[in-house]
C-alpha positions as CSV (number, residue, x, y, z in Angstrom):
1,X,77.3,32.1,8.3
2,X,75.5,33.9,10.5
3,X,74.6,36.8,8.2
4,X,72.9,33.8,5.8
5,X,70.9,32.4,8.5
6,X,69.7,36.4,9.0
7,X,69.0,36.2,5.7
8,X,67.2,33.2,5.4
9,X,65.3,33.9,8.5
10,X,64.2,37.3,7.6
11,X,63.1,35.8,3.6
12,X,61.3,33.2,5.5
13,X,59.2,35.8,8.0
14,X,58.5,37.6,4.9
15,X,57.0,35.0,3.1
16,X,55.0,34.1,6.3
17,X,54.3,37.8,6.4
18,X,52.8,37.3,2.6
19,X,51.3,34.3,3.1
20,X,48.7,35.7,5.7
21,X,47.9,38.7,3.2
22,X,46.6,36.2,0.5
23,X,43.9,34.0,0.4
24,X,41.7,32.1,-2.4
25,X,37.7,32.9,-2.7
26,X,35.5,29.9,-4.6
27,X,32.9,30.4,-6.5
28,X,30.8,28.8,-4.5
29,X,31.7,31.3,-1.6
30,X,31.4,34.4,-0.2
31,X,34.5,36.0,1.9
32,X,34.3,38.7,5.0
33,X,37.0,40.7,5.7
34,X,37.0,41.7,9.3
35,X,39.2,44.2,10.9
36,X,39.4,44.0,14.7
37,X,36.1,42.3,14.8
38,X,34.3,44.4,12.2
39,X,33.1,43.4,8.9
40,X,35.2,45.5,6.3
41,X,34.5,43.8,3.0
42,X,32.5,41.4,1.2
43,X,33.8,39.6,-1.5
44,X,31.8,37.2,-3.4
45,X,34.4,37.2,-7.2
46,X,35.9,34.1,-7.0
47,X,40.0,34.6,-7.5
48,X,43.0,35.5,-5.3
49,X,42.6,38.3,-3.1
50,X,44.5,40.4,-0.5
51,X,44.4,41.3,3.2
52,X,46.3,42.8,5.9
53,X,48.5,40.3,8.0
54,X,46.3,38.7,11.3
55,X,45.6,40.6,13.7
56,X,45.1,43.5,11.9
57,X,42.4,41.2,8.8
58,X,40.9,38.1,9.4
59,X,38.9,36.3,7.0
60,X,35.9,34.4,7.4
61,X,34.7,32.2,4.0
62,X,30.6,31.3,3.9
63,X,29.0,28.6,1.7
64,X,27.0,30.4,-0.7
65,X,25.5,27.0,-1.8
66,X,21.8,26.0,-1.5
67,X,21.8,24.5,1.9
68,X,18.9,21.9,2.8
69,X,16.8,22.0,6.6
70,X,15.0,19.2,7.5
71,X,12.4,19.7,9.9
72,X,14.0,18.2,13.3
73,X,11.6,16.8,15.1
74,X,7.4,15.7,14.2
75,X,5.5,18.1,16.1
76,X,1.6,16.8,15.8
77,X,-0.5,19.9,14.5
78,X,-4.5,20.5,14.3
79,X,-6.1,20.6,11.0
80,X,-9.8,22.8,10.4
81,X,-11.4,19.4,11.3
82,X,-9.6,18.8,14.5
83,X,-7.3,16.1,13.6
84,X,-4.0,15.6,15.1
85,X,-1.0,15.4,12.0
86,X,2.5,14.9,12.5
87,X,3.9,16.8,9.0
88,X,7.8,16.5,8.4
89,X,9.4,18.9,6.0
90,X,12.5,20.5,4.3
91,X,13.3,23.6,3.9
92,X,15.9,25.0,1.0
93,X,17.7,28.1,1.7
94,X,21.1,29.9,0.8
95,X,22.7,32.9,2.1
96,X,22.0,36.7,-0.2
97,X,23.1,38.7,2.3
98,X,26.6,37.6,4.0
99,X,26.7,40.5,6.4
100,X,22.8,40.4,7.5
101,X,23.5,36.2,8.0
102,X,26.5,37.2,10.4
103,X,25.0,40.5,12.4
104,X,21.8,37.6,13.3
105,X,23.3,34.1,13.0
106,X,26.8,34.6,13.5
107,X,28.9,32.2,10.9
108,X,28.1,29.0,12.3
109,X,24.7,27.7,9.7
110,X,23.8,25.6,12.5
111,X,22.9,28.0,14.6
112,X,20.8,30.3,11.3
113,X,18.9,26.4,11.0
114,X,18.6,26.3,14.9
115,X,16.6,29.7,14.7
116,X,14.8,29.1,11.4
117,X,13.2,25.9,12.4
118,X,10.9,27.1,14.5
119,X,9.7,29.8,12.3
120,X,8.9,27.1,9.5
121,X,6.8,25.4,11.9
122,X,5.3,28.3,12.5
123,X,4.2,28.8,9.4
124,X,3.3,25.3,8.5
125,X,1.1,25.3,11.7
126,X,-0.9,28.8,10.4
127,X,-0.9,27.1,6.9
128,X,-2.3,23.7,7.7
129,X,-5.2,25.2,10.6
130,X,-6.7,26.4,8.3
131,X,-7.5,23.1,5.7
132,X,-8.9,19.7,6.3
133,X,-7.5,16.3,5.9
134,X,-8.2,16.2,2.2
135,X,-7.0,19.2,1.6
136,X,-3.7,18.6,3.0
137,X,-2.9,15.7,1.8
138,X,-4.0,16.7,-1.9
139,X,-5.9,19.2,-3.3
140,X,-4.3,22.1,-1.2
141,X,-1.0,20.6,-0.8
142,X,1.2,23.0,-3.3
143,X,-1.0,26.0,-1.8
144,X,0.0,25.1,1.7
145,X,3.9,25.2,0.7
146,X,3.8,28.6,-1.2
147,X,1.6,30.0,1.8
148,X,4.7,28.6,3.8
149,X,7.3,30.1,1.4
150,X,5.2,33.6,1.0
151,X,5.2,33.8,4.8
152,X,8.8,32.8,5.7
153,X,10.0,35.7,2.8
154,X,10.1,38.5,5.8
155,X,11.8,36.3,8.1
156,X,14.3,35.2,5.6
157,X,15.8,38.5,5.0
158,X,16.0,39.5,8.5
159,X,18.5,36.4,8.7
160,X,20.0,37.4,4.8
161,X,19.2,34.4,3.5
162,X,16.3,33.2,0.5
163,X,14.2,30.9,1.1
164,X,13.9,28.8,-2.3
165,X,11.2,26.2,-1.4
166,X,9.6,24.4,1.4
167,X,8.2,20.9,0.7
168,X,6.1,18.5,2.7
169,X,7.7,15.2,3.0
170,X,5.5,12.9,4.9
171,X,1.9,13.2,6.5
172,X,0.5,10.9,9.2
173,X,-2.1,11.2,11.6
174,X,-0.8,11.5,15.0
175,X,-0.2,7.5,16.9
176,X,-3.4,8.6,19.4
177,X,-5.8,8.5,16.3
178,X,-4.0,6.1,14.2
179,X,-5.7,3.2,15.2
180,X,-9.0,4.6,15.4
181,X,-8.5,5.9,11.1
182,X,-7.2,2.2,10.9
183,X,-10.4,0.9,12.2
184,X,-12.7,2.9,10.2
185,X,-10.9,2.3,7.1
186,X,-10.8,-1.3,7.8
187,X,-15.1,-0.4,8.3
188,X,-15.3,0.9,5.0
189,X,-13.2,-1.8,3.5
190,X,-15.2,-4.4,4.8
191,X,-18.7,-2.3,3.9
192,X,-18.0,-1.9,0.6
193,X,-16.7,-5.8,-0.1
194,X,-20.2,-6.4,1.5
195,X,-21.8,-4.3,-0.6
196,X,-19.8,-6.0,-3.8
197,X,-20.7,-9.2,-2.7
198,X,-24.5,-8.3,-2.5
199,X,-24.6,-7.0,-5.9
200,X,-23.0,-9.7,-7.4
201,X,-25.3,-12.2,-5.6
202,X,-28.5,-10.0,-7.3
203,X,-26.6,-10.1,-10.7
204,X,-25.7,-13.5,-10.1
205,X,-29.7,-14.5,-9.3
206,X,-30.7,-12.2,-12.3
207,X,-28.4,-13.9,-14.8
208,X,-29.7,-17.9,-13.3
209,X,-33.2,-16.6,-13.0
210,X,-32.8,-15.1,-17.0
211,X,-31.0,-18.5,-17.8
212,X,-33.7,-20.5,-16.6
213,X,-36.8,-18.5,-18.0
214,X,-34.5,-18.5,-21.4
215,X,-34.6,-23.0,-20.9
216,X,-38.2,-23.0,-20.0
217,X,-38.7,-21.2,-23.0
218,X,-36.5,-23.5,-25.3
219,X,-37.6,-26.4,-23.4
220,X,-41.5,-25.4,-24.3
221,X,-40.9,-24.6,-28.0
222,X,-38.6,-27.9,-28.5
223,X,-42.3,-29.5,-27.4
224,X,-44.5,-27.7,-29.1
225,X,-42.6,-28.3,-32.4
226,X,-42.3,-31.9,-31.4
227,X,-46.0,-32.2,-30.7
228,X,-46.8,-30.4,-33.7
229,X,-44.2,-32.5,-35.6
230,X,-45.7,-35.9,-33.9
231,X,-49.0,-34.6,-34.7
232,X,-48.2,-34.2,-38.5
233,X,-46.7,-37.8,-38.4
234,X,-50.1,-39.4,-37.1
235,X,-52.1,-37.7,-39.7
236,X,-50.0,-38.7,-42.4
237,X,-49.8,-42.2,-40.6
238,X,-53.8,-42.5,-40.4
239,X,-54.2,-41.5,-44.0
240,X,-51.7,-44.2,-45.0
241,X,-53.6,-46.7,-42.7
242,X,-56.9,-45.0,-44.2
243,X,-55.6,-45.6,-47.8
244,X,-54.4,-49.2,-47.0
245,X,-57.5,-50.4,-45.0
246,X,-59.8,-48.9,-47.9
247,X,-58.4,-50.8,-50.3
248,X,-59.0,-54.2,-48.2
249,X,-61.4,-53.6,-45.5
250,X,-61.5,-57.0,-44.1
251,X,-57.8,-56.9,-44.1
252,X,-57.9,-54.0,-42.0
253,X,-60.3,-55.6,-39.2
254,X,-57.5,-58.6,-39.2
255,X,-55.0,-56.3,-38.2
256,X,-56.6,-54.5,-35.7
257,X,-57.9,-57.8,-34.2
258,X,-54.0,-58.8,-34.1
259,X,-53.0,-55.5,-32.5
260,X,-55.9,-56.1,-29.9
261,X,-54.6,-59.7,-29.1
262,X,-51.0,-58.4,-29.3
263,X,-51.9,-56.0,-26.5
264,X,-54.5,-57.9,-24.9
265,X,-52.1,-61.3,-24.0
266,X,-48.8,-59.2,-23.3
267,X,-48.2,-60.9,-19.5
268,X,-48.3,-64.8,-19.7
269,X,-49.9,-64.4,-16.0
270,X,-53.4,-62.1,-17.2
271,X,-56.5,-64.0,-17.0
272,X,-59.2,-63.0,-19.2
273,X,-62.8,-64.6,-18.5
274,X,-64.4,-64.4,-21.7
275,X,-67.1,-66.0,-24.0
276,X,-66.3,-67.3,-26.3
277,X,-69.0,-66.9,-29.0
278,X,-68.0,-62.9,-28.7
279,X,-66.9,-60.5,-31.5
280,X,-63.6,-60.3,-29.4
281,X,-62.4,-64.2,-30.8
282,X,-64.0,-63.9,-34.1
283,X,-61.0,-63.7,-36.1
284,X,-59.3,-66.5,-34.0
285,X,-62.5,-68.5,-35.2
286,X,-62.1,-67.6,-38.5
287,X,-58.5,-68.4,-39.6
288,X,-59.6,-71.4,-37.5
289,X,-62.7,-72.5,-39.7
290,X,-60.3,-71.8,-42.7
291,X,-57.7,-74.1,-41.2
292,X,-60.1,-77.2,-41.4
């Protein structure tokens, strides 16, 4: 019994034994070999490998993955005009080099992020000194993150890492000057609705004044074709009288003593002091005389 528990003890320190001389590399990985604290090996082919039992080989395992940086804190920096911006960023990076990363940053990618930070901003401070507002914001915005990227490329391999791209995620002017931009944008706003609303008064004056002239001009052609159309109606209506009364003249002076009469004794309440012997009554006298 005893000889099988020797056995079994010594098959199962042997596997213990083999155990610690194997481990498993990813592909997304890199693997350093150390041996009594120094870096023997690098492996980056993914598969099983083999080590010497701890103490003598330890293995430390790196992600060899993009890794992202955001910027951690909003530091407010200057542009070529003077004004205050507060510029957050990201930063992607990934390790090339697994023994430079170690020798600077040791294995923790905290503490390569901790030190890289301040280089970015660095960079992105040199960058944006240099450009206005506008420029910032958009027509220089891609050339600020490749002067970013071009600058951080030394740095980068001091630490064994690539940097793959820097990007700008959000630009605001600083909260001291905030309020002020607010306020002259607000200005602007309010100049220009002014300056719609006085063009559209002028356009609206042109189009009534057009409007009008356009009626007065209708209005004064609508009467001069009604004169001219009234006009043609009294001639043709005094040649018809003309043609009539010629053909019985004393006819004629009958009427027009009626119309006289007609407009002479409209009102009940005119008084008329007349004599009576005048031409005004001689057709009253007579259809009179012819009545006896």
């Amino acid at each position: 019994m005893n000889r099988i528990g020797t056995i079994l003890a010594g098959a199962l320190l042997a596997l213990v034994v083999l155990g610690s001389t194997l481990f498993v590399v990813d592909q997304r990985q890199f693997a350093v070999v150390y041996a009594l604290g120094e870096i023997k090996e690098v492996i980056s082919e993914p598969g099983l490998k083999f080590k010497m039992p701890a103490p003598l080989q330890n293995v430390v395992i790196l992600d060899r993955r993009t890794q992202t940086l955001d910027s951690p804190e909003s530091k407010p920096i200057f542009t070529a005009e003077k004004k205050s911006l507060v510029i957050d960023w990201l930063l992607k990076w990934r390790i090339t080099d697994p023994k430079q990363f170690i020798r600077n940053a040791g294995t923790d990618p905290r503490l390569a992020e901790n030190r890289l930070a301040p280089i970015v901003q660095a960079a992105l401070n040199e960058e944006v000194t240099k450009r206005t507002v506008a420029a910032v914001l958009s027509t220089e915005r891609e050339k600020v993150m490749q002067g970013v990227v071009k600058r951080l490329t030394e740095d980068a391999k001091s630490f064994g890492i690539e940097v793959i791209d820097v990007r700008i995620k959000r630009v605001d002017f600083s909260p001291n000057i905030t309020e002020s931009v607010y306020r002259r944008m607000e200005s602007e706003r309010k100049r220009v609705a002014n300056e719609l609303r006085s063009t559209g008064a002028a356009e609206g004056e042109k189009i009534r004044a057009d409007a009008d002239r356009q009626r007065d001009i209708i209005v004064a052609e609508a009467y001069r074709d009604a004169q001219k159309t009234m006009g043609e109606g009294d001639a043709k209506a005094s040649a018809i009288y003309a043609e009539s009364f010629g053909k019985d003249p004393q006819f004629a002076a009958f009427y027009r003593s009626l119309q006289a009469y007609r407009t002479t004794f409209r009102s009940k309440s005119d008084v008329m002091v007349l004599d009576p012997s005048s031409d005004f009554f001689k057709s009253m006298r007579s259809s009179g005389a012819g009545g006896k």
